[in-house]
C-alpha positions as CSV (number, residue, x, y, z in Angstrom):
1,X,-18.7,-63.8,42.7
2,X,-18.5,-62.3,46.6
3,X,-16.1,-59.6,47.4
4,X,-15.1,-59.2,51.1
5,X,-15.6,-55.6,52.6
6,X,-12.2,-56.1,55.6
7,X,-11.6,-52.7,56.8
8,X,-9.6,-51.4,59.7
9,X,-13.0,-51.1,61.8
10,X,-16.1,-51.5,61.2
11,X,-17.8,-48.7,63.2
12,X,-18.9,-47.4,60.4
13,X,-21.1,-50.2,58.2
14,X,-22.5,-51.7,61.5
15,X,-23.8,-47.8,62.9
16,X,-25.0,-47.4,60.0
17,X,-27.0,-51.1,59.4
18,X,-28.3,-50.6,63.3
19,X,-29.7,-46.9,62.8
20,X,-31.0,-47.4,59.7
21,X,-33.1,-50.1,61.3
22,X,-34.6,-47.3,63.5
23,X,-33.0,-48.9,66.8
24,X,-31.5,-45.7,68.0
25,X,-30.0,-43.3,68.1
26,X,-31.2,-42.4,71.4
27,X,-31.4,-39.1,73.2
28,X,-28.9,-38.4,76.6
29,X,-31.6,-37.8,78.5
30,X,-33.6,-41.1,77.5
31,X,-30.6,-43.5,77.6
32,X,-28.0,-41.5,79.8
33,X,-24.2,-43.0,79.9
34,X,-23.8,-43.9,83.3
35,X,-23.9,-47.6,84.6
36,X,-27.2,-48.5,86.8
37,X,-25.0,-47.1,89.9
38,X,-25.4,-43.9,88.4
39,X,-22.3,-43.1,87.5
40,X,-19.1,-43.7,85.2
41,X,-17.0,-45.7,87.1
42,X,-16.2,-49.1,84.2
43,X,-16.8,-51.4,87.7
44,X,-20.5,-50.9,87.9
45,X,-23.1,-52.8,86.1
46,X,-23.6,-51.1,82.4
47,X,-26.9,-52.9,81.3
48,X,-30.0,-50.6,79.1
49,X,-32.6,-51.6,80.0
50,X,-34.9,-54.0,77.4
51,X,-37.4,-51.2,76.9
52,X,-35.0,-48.4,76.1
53,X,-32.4,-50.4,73.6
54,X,-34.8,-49.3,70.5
55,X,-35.3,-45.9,71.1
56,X,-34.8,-43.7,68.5
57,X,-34.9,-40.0,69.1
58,X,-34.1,-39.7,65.2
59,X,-34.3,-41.7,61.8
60,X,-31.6,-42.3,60.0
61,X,-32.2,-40.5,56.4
62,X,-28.6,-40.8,54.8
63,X,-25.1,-41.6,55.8
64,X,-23.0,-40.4,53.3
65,X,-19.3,-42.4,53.1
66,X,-16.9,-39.6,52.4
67,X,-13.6,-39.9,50.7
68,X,-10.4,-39.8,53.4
69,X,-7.7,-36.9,52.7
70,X,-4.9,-39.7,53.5
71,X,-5.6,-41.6,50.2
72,X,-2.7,-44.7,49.4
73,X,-1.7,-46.3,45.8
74,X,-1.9,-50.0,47.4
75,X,-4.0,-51.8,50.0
76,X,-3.1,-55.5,52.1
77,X,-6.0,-57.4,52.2
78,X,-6.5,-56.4,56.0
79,X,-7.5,-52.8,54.5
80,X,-3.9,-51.6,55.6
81,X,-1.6,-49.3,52.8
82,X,1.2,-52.3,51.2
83,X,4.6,-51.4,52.9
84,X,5.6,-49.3,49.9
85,X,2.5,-47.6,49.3
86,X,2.7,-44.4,47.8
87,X,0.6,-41.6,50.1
88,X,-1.2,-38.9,48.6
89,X,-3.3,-36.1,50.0
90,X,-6.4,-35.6,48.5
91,X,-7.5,-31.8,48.8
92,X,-10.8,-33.2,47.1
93,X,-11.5,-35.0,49.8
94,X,-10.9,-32.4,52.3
95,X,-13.5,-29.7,50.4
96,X,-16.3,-32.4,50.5
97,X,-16.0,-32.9,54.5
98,X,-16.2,-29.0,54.5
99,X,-19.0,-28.8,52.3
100,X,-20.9,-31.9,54.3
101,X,-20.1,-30.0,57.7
102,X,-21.8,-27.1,55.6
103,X,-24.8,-28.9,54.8
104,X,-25.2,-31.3,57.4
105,X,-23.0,-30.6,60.2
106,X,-20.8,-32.8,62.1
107,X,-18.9,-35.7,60.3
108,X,-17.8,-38.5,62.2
109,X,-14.3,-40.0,61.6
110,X,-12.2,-43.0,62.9
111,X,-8.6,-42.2,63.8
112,X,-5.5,-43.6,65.7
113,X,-5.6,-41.9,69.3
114,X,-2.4,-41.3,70.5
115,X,-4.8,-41.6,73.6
116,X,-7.4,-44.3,73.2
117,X,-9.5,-43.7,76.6
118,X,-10.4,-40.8,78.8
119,X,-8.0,-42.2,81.7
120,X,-5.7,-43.7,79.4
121,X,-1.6,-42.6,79.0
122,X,-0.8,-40.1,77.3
123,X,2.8,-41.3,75.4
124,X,2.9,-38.5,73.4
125,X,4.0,-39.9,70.5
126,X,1.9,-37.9,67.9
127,X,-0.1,-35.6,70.2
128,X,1.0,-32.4,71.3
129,X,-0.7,-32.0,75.0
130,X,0.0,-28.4,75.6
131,X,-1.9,-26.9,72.1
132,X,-4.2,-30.6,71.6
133,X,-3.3,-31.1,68.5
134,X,-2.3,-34.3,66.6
135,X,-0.6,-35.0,63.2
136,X,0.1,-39.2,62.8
137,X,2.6,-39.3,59.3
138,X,2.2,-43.4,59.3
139,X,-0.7,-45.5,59.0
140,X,0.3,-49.4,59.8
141,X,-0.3,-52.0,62.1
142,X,0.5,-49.5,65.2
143,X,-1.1,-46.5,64.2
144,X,-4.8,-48.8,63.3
145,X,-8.0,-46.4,64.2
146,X,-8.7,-47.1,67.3
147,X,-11.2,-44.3,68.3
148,X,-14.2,-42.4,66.9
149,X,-15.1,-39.2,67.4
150,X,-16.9,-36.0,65.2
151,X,-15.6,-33.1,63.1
152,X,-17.2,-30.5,63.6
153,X,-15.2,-27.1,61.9
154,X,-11.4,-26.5,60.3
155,X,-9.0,-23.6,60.2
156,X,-7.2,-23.5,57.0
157,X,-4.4,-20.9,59.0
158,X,-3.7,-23.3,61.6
159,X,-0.1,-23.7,61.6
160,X,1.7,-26.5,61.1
161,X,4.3,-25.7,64.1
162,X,1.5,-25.8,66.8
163,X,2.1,-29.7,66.5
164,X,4.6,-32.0,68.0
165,X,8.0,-31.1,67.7
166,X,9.2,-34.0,65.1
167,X,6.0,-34.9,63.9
168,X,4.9,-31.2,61.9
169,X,2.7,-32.0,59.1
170,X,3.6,-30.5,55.8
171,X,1.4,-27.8,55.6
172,X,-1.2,-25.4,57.8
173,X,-4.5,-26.6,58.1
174,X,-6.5,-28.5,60.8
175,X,-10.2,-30.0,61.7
176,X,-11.5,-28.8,64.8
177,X,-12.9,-32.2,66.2
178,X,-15.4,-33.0,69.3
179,X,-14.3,-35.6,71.4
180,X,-16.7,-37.6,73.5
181,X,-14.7,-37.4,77.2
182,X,-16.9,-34.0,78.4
183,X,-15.6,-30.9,78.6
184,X,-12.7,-31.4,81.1
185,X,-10.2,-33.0,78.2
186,X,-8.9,-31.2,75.7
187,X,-9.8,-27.6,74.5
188,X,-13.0,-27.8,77.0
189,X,-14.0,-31.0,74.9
190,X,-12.2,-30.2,71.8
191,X,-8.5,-30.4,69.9
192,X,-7.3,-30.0,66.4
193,X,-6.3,-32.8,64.1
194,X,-4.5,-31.9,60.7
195,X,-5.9,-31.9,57.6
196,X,-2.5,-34.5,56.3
197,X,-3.4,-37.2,59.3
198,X,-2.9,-40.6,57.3
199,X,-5.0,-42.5,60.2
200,X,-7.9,-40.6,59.1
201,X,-10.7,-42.9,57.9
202,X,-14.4,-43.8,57.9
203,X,-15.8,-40.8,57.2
204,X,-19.5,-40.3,57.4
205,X,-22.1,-37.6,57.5
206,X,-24.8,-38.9,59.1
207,X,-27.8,-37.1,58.6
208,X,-31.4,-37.5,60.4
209,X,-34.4,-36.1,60.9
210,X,-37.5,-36.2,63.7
211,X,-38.5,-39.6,64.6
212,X,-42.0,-38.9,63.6
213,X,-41.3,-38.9,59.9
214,X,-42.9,-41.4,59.1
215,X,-45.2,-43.7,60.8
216,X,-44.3,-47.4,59.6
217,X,-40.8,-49.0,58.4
218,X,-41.0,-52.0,56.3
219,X,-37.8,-53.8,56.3
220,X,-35.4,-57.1,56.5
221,X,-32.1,-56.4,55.9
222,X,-31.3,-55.8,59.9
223,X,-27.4,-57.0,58.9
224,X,-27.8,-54.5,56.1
225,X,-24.6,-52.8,55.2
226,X,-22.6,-54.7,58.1
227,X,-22.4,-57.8,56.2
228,X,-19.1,-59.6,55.7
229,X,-19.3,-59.6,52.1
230,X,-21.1,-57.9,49.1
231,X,-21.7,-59.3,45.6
232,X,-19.2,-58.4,42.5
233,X,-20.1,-55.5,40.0
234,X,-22.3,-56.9,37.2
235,X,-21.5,-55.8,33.8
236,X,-25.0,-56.2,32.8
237,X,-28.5,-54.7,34.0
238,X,-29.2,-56.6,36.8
239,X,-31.7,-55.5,39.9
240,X,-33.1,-56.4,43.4
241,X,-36.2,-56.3,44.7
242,X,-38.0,-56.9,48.4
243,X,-41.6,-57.6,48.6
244,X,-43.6,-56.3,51.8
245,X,-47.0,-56.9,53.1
246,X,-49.0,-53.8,53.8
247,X,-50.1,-53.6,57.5
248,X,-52.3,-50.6,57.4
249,X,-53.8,-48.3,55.5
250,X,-51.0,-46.0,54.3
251,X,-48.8,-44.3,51.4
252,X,-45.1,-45.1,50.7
253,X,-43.2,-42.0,51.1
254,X,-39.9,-43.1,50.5
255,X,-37.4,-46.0,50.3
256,X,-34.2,-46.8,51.1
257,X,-31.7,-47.9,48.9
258,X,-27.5,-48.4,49.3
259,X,-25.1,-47.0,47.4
260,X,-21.2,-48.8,46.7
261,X,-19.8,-46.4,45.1
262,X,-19.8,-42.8,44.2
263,X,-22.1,-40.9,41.1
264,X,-25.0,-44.1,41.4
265,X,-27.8,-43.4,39.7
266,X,-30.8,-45.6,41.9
267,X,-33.8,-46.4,39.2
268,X,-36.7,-47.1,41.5
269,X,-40.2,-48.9,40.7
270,X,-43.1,-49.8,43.3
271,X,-45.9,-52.2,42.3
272,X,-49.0,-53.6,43.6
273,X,-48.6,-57.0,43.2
274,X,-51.3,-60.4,43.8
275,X,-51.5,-61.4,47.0
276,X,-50.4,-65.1,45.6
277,X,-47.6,-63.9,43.3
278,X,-44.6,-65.7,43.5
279,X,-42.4,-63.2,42.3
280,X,-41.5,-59.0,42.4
281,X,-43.3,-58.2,39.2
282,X,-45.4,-61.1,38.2
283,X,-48.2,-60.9,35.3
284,X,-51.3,-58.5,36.9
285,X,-48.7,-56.3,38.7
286,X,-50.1,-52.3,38.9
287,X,-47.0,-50.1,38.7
288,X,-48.0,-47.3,41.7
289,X,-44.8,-45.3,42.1
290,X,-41.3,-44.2,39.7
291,X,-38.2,-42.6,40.9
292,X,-34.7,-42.1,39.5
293,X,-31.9,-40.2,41.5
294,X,-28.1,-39.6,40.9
295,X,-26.5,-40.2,44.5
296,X,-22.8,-38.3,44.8
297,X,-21.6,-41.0,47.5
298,X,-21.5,-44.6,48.4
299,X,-23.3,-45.1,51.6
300,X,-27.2,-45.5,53.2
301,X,-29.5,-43.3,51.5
302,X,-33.4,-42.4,51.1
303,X,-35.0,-41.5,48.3
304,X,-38.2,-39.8,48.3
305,X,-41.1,-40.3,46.2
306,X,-42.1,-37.1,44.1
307,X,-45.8,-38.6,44.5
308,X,-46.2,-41.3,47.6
309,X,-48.3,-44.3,46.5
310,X,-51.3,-45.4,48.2
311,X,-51.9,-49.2,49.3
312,X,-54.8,-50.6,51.6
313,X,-54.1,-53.2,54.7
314,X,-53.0,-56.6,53.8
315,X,-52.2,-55.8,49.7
316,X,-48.4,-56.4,48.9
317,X,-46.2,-54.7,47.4
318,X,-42.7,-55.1,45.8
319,X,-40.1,-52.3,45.4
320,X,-37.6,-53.2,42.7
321,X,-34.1,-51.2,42.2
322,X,-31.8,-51.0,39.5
323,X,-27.8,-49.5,40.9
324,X,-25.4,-48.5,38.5
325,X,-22.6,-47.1,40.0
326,X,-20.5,-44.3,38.0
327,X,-18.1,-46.9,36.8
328,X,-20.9,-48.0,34.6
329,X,-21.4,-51.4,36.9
330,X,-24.3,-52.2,38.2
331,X,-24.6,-53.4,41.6
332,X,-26.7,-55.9,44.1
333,X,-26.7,-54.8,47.6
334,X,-28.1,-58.0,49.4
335,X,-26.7,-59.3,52.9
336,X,-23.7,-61.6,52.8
337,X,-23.0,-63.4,55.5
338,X,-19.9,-65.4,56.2
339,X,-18.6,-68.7,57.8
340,X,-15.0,-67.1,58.0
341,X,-16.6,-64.0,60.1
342,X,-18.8,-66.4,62.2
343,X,-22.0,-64.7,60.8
344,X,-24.7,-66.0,59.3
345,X,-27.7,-63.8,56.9
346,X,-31.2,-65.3,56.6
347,X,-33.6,-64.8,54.1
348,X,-37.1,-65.8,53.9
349,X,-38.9,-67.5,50.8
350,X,-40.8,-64.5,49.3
351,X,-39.0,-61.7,50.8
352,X,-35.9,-60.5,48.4
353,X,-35.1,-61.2,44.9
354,X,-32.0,-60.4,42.7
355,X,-33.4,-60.1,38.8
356,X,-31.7,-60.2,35.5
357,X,-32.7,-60.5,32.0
358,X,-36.0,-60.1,33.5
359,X,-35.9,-63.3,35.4
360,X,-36.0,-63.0,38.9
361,X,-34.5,-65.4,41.5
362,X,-36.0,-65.8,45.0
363,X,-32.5,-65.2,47.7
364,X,-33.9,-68.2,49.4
365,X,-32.5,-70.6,46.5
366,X,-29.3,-68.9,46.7
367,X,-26.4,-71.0,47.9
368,X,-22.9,-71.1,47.9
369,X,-20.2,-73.0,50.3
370,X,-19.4,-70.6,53.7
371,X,-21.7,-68.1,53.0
372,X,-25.3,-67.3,53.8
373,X,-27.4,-65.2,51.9
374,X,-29.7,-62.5,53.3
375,X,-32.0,-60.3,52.1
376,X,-31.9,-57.5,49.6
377,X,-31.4,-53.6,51.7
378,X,-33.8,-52.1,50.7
379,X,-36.5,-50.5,53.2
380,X,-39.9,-48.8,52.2
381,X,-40.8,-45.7,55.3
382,X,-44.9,-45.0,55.0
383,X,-47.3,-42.7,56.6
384,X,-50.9,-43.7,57.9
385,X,-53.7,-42.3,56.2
386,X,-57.4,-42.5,56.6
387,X,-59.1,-45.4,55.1
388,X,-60.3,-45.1,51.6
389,X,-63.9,-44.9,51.2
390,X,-66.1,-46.8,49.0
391,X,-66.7,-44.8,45.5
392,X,-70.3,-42.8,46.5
393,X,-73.5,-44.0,44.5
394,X,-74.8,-41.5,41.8
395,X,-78.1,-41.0,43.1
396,X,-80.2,-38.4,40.6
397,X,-78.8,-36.1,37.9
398,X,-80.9,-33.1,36.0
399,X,-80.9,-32.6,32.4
400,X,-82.2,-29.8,29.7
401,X,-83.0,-30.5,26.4
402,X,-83.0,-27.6,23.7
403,X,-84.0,-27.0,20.1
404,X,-82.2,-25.5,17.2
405,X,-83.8,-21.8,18.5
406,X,-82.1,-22.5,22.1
407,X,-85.9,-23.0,23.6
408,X,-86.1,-25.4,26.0
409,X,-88.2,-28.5,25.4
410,X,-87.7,-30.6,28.4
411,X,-86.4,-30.6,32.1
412,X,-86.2,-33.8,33.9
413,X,-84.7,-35.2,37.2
414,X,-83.2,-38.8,36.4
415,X,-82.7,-41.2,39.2
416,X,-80.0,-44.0,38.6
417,X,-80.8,-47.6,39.5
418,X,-78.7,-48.7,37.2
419,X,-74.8,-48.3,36.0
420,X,-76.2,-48.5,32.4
421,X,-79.1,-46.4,31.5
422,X,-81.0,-45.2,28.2
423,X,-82.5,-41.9,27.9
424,X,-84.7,-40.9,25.5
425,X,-84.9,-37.3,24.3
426,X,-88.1,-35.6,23.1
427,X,-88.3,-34.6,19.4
428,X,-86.4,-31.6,18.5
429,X,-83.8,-32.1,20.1
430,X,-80.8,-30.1,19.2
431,X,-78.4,-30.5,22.6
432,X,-78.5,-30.5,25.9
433,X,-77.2,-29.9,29.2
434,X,-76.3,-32.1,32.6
435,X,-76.0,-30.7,36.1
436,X,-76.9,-31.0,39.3
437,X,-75.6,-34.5,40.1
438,X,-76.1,-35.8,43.6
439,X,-74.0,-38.6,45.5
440,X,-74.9,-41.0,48.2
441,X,-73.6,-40.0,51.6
442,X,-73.8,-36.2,51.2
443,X,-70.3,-36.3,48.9
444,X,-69.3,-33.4,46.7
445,X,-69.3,-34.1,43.4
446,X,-67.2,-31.3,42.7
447,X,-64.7,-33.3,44.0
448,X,-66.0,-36.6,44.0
449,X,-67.6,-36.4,39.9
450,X,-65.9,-36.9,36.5
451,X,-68.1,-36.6,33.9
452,X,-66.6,-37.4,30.0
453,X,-68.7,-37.5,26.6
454,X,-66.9,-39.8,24.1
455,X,-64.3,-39.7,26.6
456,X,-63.4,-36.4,26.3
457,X,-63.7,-34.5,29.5
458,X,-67.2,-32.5,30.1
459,X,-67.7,-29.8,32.4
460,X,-71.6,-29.9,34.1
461,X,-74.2,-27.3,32.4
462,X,-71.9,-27.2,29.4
463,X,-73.8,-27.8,25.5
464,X,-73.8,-31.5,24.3
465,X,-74.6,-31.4,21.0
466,X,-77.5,-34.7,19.8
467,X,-74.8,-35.8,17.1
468,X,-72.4,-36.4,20.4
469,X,-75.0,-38.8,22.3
470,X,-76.8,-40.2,19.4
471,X,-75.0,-43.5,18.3
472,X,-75.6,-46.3,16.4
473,X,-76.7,-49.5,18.3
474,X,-77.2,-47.3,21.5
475,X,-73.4,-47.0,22.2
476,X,-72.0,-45.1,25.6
477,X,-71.9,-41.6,24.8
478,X,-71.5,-40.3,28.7
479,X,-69.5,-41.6,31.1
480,X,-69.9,-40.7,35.2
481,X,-67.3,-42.0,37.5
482,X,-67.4,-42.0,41.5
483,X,-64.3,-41.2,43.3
484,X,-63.7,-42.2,47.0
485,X,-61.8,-40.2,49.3
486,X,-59.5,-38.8,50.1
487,X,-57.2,-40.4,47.1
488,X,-59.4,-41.4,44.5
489,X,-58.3,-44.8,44.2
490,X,-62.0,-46.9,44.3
491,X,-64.0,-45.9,41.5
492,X,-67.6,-46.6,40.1
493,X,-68.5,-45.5,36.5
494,X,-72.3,-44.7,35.2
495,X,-72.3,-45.2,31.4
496,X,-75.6,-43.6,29.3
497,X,-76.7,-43.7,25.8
498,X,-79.4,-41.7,24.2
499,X,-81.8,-42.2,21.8
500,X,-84.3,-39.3,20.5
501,X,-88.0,-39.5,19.4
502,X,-88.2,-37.9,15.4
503,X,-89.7,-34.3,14.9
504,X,-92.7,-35.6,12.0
505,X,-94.9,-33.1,10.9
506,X,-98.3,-33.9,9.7
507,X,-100.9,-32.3,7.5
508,X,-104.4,-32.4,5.4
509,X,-105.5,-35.4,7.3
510,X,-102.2,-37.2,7.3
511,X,-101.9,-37.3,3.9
512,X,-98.4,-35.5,4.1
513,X,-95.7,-36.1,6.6
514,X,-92.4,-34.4,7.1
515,X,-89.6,-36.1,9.0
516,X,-86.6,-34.2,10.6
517,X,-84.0,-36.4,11.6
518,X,-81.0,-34.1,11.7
519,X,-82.6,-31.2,14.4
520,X,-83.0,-28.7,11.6
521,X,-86.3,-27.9,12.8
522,X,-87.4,-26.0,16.0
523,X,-89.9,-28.4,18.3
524,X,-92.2,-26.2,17.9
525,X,-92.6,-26.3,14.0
526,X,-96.2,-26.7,12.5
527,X,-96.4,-28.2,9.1
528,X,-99.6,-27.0,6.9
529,X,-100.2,-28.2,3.4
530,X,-103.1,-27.2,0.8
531,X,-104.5,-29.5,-1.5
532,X,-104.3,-28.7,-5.6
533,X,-106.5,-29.8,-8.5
534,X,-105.5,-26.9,-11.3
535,X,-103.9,-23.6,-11.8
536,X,-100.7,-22.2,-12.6
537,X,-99.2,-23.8,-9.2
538,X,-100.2,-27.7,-9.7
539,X,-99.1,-27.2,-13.6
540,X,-95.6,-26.2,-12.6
541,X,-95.3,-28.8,-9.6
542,X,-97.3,-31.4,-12.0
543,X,-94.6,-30.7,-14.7
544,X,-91.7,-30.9,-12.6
């Protein structure tokens, strides 16, 4: 089931669906507002040129849809109050636009403009001209926003009688708001608007940061939150999910995700999925990235990853997102278009995908009569990175061997042709030690090493006792793995076993032979035996 999103204007959805695309907002000084005459004048040609429409002198991180002060009991489908629709002011609301001017600075707001233009009448209806100030005590069909324009600061003292005579509000209080004429209107650019203005609507803080971010945006949802219509509240689990195709070497820093209502917490999960899957998380999918936030406000938002995930040019990924709203409803922001609103959302096979009960269902297949269906909004922002290098070869490693009295019994160099060796140990054994490993291409292995005996982690020149590498049918006992740089992520492993000569001792002409298996004997034992034919001696062993 669709829900329409009508509002009085929709400034707000469609600013917010263009910036987050990264198609402005551009600086003054790149874009200035003057026709291609030079100036103002609405007569002259006002055309940007093709090369400067997507600049963006900032990205879009959040737009945060604030509650208005003017709340109402009952709405007409047209997003008007019902004739007898009970107003309330909502102080609530109020504190969070004072907080958000805190935080973020300006908030923008739609209003009804008792003037609508710079050189427009002024009839004085709800504006007082001599203070600028306005209080409008109706919203309906004639008092419809009609302007936009930024709050920047309030005065909690400012008294109600500075307004229009006949049009007071009920109590002190006003935001001091920027209009966008210049400096000769108004309070050098400025007036006040009370705090109990019932046109009051559309309030965002917008919030950006440095257009060099990140490097790469991978998106589809260009209608994004602009769309005529949005999917119903689901009353079970049920996600979306957008696959992308990695263009570079890079790592996902963030992603984007929309928000319906307020107190949503987004549960996000990235995976590196087969280039032939057919689906978000299909069987041989590698989970790369996890994130889980609590957002306070319906709007555009980015969530950034605790730990970016790493993916190589060409791979794809999918980024899959689970809304519940703080109703407890979970919700599917995909692009609606429809017939009734002459617009029309496109989605490609293989692009977005709504999923529940684990089953997910390609936005392509949707269809439904005067409606098209679009893509999931969600947007993944990256950074370049180097590219990953192969995992270094393990060229030579040195080893020690020891006896039970700590004396060394063998040094040796050990060159690896092989990913699978078997060493052999002299006699005597009782442990030894590894270090010195060398790497193809000069690479540390400090860095660039992991060494593990029975899979426990080892650190080099430490003891190995013989019991550790000695096992039955010449099992792995150590393990040496290869790390490329800078992330790690291509690996090559070494695997040895061991096997170790027996101590024997030998005496009288071989006659008697003593075999240590278990290293209780020092390498350097000498066994000596003398042969018996009577006395007290041969009687007692004879006996025995």
């Amino acid at each position: 089931r669709l829900v329409g999103s009508e509002m009085c204007i929709r400034d707000r959805p469609k600013a917010t669906a263009l910036l987050s695309t990264w198609q402005g907002a551009a600086s003054e000084a790149a874009v200035p507002y003057q026709n291609e005459e030079g100036n103002t004048n609405e007569a002259g040609t006002w055309d940007v040129a093709a090369a400067s429409r997507n600049l963006s002198a900032i990205h879009l991180q959040n737009a945060d849809f604030l509650a208005s002060p003017a709340a109402f009991d009952k709405y007409e489908s047209n997003g008007l109050p019902s004739a007898d629709a009970a107003y309330t002011y909502d102080a609530d609301a109020t504190a969070a636009i004072k907080t958000a001017l805190m935080n973020s600075g300006a908030v923008a707001i739609a209003y009804f403009a008792d003037q609508s233009t710079p050189d427009g009448a002024q009839n004085g209806d709800y504006f007082n001209y001599t203070n600028y100030c306005q209080y409008v005590d109706v919203l309906d069909a004639s008092t419809i926003q009609n302007h936009g324009v930024s709050i920047v600061g309030w005065d909690d003292d400012y008294s109600s009688t500075y307004f229009k005579t006949g049009k007071q509000p009920p109590a002190n209080g006003a935001w001091l708001v920027k209009n966008s004429w210049g400096s000769g209107w108004g309070l050098n650019g400025y007036f006040w608007l009370s705090y109990y203005d019932r046109t009051i609507a559309q309030v965002t803080s917008f919030q950006g940061e440095s257009a060099d971010n990140y490097d790469n945006i991978y998106q589809y949802d260009y209608l994004g939150l602009a769309s005529a219509m949005q999917f119903q509240p689901q009353d079970q689990e049920t996600g979306i999910a957008n696959v992308f195709t990695a263009k570079g070497n890079e790592k996902i820093q963030a992603v984007s995700a929309v928000t319906l209502v307020p107190d949503t917490t987004v549960s996000v999960k990235i995976y590196k999925v087969p280039a032939d899957a057919a689906e978000p998380v299909p069987n041989g999918a590698k989970l790369i990235a996890e994130q889980s936030e609590v957002i306070a406000y319906s709007g555009y938002h980015t969530i950034n990853l605790d730990t970016p995930a790493a993916i190589a040019a060409g791979e794809k990924f999918s980024v899959v997102q689970v809304i519940k709203g703080g109703d407890g409803s979970w919700y599917t922001p995909v692009e609606i278009g429809a017939d009734a609103s002459s617009q029309k959302a496109v989605c490609n096979r293989g692009e977005s995908y709504m999923i529940a009960d684990s089953t997910p269902m390609d936005m392509k297949d949707a269809l439904q009569a005067g409606v098209t269906f679009g893509n999931a909004m969600i947007k993944a922002f990256t950074k370049d990175v180097e590219p990953e290098s192969d995992a270094p070869l393990l060229q030579t490693f040195d080893y020690e061997a020891y006896d039970i009295t700590d004396t060394k019994i063998k040094s040796e160099t050990v060159t690896v042709d092989s990913t699978s060796l078997i060493l052999n140990l002299p006699a005597g054994t009782s442990y030894i030690k590894i270090q010195n490993p060398v790497l193809s291409d000069s690479a540390d292995s400090d860095t660039q090493l992991t060494v593990k005996v029975n899979g426990n982690a080892y650190t080099l020149g430490n003891s190995i006792a013989k019991a550790d590498l000695i096992k039955e049918n010449n099992e792995t006992a150590v393990v040496m793995t290869t790390k490329s740089t800078p992330d790690g992520t291509n690996t090559k492993d070494y695997e040895f076993s061991f096997i170790c000569d027996l101590l024997v001792l030998k005496a009288d002409s071989d006659n008697v032979m003593v075999t240590d298996a278990r290293g209780y004997l020092p390498a350097s034992a000498a066994l000596t035996a003398d042969k018996l034919n009577s006395g007290a001696t041969f009687d007692a062993v004879k006996t025995a």
